[in-house]
Backbone as XML, in Angstrom:
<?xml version="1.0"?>
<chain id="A" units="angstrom">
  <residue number="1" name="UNK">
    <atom name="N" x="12.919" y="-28.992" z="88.508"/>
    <atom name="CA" x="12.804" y="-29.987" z="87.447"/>
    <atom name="C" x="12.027" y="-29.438" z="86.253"/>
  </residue>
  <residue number="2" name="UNK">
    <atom name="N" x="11.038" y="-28.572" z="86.526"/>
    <atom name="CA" x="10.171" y="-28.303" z="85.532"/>
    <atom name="C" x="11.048" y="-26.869" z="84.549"/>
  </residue>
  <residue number="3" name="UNK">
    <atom name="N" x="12.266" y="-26.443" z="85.272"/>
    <atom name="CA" x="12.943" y="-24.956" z="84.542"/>
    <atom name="C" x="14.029" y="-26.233" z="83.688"/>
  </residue>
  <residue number="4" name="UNK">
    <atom name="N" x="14.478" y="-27.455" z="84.278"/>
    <atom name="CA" x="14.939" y="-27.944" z="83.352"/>
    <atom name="C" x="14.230" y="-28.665" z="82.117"/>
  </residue>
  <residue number="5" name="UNK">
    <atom name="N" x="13.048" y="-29.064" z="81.906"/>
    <atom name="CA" x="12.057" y="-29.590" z="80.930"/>
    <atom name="C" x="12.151" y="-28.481" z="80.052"/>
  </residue>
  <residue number="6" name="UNK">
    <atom name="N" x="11.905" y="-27.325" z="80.687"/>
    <atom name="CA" x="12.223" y="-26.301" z="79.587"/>
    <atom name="C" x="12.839" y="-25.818" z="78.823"/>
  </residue>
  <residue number="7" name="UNK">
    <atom name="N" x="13.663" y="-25.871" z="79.530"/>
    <atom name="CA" x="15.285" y="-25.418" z="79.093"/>
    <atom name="C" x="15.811" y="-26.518" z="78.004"/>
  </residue>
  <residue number="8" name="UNK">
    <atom name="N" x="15.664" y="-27.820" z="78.180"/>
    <atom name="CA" x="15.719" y="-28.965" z="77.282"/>
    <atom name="C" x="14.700" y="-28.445" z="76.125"/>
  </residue>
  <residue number="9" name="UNK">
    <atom name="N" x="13.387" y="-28.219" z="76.472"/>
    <atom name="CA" x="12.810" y="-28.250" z="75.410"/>
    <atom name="C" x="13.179" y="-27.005" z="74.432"/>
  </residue>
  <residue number="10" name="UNK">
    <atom name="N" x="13.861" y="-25.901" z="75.006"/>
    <atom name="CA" x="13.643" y="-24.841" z="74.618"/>
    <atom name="C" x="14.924" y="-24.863" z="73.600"/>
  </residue>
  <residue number="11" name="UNK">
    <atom name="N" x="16.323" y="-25.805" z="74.297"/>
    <atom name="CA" x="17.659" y="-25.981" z="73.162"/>
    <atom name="C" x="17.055" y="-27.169" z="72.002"/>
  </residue>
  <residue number="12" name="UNK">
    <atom name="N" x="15.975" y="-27.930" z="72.345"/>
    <atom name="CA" x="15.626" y="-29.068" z="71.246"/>
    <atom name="C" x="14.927" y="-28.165" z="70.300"/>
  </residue>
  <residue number="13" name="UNK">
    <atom name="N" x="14.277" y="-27.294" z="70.176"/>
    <atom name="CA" x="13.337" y="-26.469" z="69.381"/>
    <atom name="C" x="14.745" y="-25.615" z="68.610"/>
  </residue>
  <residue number="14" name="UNK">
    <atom name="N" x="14.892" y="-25.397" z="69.377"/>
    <atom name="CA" x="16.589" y="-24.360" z="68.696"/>
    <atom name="C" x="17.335" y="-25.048" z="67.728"/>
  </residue>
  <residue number="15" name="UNK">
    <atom name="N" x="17.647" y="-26.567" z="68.234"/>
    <atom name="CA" x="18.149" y="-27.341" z="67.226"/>
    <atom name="C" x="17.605" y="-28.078" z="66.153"/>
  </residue>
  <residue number="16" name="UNK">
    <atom name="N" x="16.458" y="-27.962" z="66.340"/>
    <atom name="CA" x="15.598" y="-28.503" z="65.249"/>
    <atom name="C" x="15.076" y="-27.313" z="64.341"/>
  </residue>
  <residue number="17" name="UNK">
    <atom name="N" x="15.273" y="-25.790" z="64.233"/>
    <atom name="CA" x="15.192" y="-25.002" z="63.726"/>
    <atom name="C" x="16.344" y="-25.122" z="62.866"/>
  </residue>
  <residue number="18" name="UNK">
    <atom name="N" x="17.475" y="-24.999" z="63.300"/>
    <atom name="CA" x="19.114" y="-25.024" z="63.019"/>
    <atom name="C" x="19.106" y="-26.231" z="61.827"/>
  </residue>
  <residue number="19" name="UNK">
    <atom name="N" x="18.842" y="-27.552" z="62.495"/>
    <atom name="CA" x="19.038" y="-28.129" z="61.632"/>
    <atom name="C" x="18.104" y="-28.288" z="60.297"/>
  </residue>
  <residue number="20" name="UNK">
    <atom name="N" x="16.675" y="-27.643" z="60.413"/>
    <atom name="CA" x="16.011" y="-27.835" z="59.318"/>
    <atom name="C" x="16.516" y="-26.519" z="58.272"/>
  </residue>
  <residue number="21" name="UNK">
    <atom name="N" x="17.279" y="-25.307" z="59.306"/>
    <atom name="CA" x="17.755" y="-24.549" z="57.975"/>
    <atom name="C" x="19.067" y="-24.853" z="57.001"/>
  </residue>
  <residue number="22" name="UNK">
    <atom name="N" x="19.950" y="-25.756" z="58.076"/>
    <atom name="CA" x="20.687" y="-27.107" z="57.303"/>
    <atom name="C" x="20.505" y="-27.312" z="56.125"/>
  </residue>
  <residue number="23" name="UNK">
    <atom name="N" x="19.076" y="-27.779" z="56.404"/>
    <atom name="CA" x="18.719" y="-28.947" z="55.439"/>
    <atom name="C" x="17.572" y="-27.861" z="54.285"/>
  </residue>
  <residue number="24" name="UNK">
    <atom name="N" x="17.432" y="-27.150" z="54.525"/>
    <atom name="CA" x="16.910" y="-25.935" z="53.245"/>
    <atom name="C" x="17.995" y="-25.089" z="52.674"/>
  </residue>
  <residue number="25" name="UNK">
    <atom name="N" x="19.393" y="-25.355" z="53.251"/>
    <atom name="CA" x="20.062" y="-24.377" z="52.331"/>
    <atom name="C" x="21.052" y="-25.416" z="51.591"/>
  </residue>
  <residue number="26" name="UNK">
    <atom name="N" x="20.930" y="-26.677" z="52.275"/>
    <atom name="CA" x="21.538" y="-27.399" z="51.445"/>
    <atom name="C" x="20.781" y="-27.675" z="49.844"/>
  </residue>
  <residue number="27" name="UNK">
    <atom name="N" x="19.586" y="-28.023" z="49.927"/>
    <atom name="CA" x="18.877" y="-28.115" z="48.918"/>
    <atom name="C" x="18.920" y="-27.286" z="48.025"/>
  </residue>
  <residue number="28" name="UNK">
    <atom name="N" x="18.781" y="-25.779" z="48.749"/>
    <atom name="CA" x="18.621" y="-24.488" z="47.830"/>
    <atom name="C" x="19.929" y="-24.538" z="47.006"/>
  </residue>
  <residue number="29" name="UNK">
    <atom name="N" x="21.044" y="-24.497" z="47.711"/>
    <atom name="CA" x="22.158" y="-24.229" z="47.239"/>
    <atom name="C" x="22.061" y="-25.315" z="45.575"/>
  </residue>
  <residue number="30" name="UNK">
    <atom name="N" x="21.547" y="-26.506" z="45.526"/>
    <atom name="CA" x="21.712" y="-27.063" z="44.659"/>
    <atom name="C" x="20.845" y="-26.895" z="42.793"/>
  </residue>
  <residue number="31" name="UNK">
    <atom name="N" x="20.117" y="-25.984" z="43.758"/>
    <atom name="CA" x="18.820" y="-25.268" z="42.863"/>
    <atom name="C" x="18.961" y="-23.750" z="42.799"/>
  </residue>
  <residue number="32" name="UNK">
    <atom name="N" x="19.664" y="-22.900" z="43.935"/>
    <atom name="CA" x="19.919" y="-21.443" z="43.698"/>
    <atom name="C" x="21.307" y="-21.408" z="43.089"/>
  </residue>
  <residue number="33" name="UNK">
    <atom name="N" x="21.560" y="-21.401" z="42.130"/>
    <atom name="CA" x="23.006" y="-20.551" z="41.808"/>
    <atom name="C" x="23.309" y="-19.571" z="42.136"/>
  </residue>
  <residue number="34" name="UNK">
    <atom name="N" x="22.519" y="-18.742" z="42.329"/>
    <atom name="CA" x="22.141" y="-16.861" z="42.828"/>
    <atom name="C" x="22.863" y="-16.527" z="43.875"/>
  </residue>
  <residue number="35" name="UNK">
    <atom name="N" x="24.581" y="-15.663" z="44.422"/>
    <atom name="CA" x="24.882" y="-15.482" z="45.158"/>
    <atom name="C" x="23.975" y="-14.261" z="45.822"/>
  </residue>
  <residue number="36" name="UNK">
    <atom name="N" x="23.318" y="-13.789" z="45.130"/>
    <atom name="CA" x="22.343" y="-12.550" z="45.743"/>
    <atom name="C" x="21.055" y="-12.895" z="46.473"/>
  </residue>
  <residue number="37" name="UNK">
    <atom name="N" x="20.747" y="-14.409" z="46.572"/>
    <atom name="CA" x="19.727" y="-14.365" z="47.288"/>
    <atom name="C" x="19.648" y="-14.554" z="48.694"/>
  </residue>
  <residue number="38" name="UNK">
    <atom name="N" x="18.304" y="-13.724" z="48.634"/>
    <atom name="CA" x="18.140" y="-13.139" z="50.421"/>
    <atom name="C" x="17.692" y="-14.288" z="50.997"/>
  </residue>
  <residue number="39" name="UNK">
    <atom name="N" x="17.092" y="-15.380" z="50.628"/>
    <atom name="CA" x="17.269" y="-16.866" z="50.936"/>
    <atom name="C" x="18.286" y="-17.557" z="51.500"/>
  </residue>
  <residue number="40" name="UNK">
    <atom name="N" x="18.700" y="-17.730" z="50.882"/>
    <atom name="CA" x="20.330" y="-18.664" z="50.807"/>
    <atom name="C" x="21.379" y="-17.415" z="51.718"/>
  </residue>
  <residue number="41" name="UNK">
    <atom name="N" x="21.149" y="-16.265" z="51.429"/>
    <atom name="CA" x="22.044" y="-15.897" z="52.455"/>
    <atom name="C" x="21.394" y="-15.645" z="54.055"/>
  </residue>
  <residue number="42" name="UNK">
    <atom name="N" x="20.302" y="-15.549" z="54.708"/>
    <atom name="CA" x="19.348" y="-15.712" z="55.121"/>
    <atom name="C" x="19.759" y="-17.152" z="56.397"/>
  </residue>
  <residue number="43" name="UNK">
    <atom name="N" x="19.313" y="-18.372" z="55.068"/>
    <atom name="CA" x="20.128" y="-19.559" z="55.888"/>
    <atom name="C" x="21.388" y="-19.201" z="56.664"/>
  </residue>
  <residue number="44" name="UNK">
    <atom name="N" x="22.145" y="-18.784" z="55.447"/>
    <atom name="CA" x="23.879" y="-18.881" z="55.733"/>
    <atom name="C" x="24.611" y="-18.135" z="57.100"/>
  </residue>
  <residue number="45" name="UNK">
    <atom name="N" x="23.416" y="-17.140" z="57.095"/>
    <atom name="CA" x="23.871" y="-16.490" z="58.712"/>
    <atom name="C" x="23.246" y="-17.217" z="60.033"/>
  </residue>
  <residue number="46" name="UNK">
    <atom name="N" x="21.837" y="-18.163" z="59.605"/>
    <atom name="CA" x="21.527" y="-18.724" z="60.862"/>
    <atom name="C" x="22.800" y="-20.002" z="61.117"/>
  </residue>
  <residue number="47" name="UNK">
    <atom name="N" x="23.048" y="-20.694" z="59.904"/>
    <atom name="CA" x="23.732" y="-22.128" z="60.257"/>
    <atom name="C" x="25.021" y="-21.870" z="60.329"/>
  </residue>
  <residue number="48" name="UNK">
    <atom name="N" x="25.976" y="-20.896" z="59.521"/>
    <atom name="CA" x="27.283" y="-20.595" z="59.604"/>
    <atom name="C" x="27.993" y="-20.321" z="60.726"/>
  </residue>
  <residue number="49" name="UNK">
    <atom name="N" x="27.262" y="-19.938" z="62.152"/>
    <atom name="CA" x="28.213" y="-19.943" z="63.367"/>
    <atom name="C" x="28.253" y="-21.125" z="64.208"/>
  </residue>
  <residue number="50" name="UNK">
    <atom name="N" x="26.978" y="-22.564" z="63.777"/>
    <atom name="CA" x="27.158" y="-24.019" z="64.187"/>
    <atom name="C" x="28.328" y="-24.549" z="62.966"/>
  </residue>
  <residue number="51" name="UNK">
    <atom name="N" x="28.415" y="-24.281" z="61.795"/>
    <atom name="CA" x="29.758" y="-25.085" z="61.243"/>
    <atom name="C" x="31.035" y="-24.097" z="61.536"/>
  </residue>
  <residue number="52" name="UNK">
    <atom name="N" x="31.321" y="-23.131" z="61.645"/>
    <atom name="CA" x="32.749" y="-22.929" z="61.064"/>
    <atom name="C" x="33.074" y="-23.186" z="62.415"/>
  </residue>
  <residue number="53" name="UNK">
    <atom name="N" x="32.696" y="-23.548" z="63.657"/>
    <atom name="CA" x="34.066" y="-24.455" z="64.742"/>
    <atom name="C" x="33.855" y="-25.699" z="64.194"/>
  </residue>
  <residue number="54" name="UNK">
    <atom name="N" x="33.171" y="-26.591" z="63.866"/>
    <atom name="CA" x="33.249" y="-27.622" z="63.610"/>
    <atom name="C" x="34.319" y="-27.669" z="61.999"/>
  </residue>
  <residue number="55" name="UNK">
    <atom name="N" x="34.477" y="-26.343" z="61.231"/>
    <atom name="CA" x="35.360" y="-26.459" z="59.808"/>
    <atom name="C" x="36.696" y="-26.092" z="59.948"/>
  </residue>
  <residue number="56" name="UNK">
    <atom name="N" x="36.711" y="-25.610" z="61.364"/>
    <atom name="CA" x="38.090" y="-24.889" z="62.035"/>
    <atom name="C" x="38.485" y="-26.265" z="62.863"/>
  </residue>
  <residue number="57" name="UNK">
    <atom name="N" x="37.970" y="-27.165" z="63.128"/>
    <atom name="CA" x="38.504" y="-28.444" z="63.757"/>
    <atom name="C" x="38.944" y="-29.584" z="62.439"/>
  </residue>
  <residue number="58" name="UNK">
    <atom name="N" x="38.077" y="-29.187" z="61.563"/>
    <atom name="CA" x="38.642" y="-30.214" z="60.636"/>
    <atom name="C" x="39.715" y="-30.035" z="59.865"/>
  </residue>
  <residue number="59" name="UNK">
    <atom name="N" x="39.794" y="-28.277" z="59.283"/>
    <atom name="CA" x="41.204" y="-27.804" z="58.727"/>
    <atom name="C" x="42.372" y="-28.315" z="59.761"/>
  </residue>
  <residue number="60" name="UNK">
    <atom name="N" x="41.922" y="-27.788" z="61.318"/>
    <atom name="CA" x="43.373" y="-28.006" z="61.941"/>
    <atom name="C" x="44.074" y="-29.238" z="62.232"/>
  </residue>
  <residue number="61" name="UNK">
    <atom name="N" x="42.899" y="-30.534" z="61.809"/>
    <atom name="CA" x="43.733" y="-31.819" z="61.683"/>
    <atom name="C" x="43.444" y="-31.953" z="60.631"/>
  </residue>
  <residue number="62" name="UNK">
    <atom name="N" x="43.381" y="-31.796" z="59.087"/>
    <atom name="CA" x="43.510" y="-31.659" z="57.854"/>
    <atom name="C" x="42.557" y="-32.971" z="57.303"/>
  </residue>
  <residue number="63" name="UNK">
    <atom name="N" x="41.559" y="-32.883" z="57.768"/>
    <atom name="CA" x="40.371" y="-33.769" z="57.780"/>
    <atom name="C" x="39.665" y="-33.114" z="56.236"/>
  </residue>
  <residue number="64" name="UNK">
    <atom name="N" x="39.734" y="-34.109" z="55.326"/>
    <atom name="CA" x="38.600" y="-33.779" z="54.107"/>
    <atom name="C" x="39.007" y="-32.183" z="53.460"/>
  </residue>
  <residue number="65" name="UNK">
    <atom name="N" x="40.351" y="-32.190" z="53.492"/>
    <atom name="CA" x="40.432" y="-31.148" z="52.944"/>
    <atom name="C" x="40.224" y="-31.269" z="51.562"/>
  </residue>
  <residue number="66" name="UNK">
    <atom name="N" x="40.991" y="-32.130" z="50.867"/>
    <atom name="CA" x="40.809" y="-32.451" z="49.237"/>
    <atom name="C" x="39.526" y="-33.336" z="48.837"/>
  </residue>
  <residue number="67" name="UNK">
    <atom name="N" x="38.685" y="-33.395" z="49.645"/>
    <atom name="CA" x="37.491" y="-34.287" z="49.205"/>
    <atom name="C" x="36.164" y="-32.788" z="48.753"/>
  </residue>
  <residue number="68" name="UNK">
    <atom name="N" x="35.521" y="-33.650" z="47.049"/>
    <atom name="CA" x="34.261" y="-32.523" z="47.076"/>
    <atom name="C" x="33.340" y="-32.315" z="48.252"/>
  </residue>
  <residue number="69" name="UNK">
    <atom name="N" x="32.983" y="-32.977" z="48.834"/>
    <atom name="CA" x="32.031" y="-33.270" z="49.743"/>
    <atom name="C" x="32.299" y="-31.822" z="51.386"/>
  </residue>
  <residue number="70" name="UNK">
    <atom name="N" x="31.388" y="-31.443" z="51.410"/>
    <atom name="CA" x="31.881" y="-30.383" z="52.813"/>
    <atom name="C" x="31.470" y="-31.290" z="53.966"/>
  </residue>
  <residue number="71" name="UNK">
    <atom name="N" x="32.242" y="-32.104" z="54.593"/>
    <atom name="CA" x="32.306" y="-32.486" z="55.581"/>
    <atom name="C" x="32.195" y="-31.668" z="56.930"/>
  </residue>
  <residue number="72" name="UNK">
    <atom name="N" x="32.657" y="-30.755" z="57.449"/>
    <atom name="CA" x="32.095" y="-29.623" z="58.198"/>
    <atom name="C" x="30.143" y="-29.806" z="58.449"/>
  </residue>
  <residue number="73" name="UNK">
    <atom name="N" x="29.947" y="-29.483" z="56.995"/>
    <atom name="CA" x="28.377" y="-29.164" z="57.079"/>
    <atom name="C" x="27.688" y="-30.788" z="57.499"/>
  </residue>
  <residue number="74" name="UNK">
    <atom name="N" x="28.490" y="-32.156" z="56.672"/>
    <atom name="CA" x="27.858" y="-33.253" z="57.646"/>
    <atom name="C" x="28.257" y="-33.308" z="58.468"/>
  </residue>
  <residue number="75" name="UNK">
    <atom name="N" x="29.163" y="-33.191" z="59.073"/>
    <atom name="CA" x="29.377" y="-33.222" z="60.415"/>
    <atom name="C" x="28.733" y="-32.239" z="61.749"/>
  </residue>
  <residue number="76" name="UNK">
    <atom name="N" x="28.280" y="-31.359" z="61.140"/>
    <atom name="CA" x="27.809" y="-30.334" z="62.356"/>
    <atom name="C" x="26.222" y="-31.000" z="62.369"/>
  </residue>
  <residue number="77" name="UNK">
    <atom name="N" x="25.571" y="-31.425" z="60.909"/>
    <atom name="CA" x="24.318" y="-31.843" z="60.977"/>
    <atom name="C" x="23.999" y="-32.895" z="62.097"/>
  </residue>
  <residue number="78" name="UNK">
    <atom name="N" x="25.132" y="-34.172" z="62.450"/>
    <atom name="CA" x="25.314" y="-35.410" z="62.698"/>
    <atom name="C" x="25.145" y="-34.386" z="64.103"/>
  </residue>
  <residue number="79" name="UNK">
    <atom name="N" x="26.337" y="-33.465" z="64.503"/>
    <atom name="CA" x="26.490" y="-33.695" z="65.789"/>
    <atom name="C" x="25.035" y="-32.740" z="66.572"/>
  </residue>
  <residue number="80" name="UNK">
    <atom name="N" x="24.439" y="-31.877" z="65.898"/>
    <atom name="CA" x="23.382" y="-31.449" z="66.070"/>
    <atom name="C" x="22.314" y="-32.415" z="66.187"/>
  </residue>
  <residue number="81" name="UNK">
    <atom name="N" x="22.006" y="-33.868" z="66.121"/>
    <atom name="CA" x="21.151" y="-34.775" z="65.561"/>
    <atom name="C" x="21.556" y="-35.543" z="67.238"/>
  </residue>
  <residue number="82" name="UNK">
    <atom name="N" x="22.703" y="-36.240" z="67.094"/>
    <atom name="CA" x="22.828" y="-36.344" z="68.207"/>
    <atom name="C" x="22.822" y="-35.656" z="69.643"/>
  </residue>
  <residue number="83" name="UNK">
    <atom name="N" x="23.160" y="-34.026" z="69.498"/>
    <atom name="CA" x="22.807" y="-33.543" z="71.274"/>
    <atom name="C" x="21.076" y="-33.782" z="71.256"/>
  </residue>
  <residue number="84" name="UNK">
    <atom name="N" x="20.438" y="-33.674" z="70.050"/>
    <atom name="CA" x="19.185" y="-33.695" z="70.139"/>
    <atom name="C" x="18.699" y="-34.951" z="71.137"/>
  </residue>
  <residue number="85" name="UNK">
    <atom name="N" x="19.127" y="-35.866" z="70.515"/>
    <atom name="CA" x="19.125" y="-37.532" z="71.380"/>
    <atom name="C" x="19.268" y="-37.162" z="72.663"/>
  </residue>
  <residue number="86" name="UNK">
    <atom name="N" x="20.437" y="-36.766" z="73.148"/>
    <atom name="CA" x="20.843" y="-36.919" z="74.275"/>
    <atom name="C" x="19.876" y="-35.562" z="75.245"/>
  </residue>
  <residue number="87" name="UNK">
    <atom name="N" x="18.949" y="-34.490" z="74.794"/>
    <atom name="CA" x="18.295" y="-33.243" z="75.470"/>
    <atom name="C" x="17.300" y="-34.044" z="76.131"/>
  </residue>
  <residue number="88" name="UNK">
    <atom name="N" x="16.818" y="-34.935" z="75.886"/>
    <atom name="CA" x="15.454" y="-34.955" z="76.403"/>
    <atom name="C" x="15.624" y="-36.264" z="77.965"/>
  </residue>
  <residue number="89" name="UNK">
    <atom name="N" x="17.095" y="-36.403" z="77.908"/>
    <atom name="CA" x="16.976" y="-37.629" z="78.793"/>
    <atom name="C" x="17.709" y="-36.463" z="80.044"/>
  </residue>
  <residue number="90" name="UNK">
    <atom name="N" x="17.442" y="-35.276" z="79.585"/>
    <atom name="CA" x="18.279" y="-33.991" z="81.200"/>
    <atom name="C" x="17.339" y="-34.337" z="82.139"/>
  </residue>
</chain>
């Protein structure tokens, strides 16, 4: 019981890393124009392998393709938010 407390705690820390770099490159992006920064690209390699299955599920049922909005990136935030909910009740 106690290797699973861990193990919970250890994917909740993971996802709460994940999602706070989410939520710093979303911001940046709106304030960095700079494709050269070691910032913003930095983020883009920690969070980019939690969205593109979630952007490869939405192309293949043609979900938000013509909308500005990157749905992918809310959507991976949402579903990251929720396993969080559900880690701590293992």
């Amino acid at each position: 019981m106690v290797i699973l407390d861990i193990f919970a705690r250890t994917i909740n820390l993971l996802l709460s890393a994940v999602s706070f770099a989410m939520l710093l490159r979303m911001l940046l992006s709106f304030f960095m124009m700079e494709e050269d920064s070691r910032l913003l690209n930095f983020l883009t390699i920690i969070t980019e392998p939690f969205i593109t299955p979630v952007r490869a599920i939405l192309v293949r049922f043609n979900i938000g393709q013509d909308s500005p909005i990157d749905w992918s990136f809310s959507l991976t935030y949402l579903l990251i938010a929720i396993a969080q909910m559900f880690l701590p009740t293992l």
